[in-house]
C-alpha positions as CSV (number, residue, x, y, z in Angstrom):
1,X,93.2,-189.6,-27.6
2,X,96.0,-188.3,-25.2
3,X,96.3,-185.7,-23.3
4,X,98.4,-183.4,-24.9
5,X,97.5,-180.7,-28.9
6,X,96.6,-183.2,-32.1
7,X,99.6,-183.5,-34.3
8,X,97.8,-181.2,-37.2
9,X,97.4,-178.8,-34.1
10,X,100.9,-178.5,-32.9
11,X,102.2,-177.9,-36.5
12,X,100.0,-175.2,-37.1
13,X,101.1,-173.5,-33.9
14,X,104.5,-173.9,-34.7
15,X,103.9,-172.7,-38.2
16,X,102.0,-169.7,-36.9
17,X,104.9,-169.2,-34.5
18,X,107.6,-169.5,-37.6
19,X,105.4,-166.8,-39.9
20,X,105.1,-164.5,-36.6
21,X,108.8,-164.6,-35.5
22,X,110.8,-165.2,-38.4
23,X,112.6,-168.2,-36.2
24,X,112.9,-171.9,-37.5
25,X,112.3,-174.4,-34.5
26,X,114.6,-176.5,-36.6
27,X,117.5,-174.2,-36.6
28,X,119.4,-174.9,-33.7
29,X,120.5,-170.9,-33.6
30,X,117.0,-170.2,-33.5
31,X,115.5,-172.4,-31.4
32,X,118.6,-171.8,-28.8
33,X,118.0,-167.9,-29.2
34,X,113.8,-168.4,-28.7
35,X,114.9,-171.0,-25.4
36,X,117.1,-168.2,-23.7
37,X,114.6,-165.4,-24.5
38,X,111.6,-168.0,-22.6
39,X,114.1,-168.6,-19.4
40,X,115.1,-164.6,-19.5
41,X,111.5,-163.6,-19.6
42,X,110.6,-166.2,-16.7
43,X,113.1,-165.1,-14.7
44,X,112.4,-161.5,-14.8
45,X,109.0,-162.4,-14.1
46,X,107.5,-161.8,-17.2
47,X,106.1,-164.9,-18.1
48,X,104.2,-168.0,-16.1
């Protein structure tokens, strides 16, 4: 077993993520608009 979630685990959380956002990982809009709002909240500080 590695190190990293279980493949049934990390589709649920992206899943989850999809039904609490509204945003498609797949969509290259939406996954560009998630990425920029990560980096924008990490460098204001407001993430780890």
């Amino acid at each position: 077993m590695g190190a990293g979630p279980r493949r049934r685990t990390l589709a649920y959380r992206i899943r989850r993520f999809t039904e609490l956002t509204g945003k498609n990982l797949a969509s290259t809009a939406d996954h560009t608009e998630v990425w920029l709002a990560v980096r924008a909240a990490q460098a204001l500080g407001e993430l780890i």
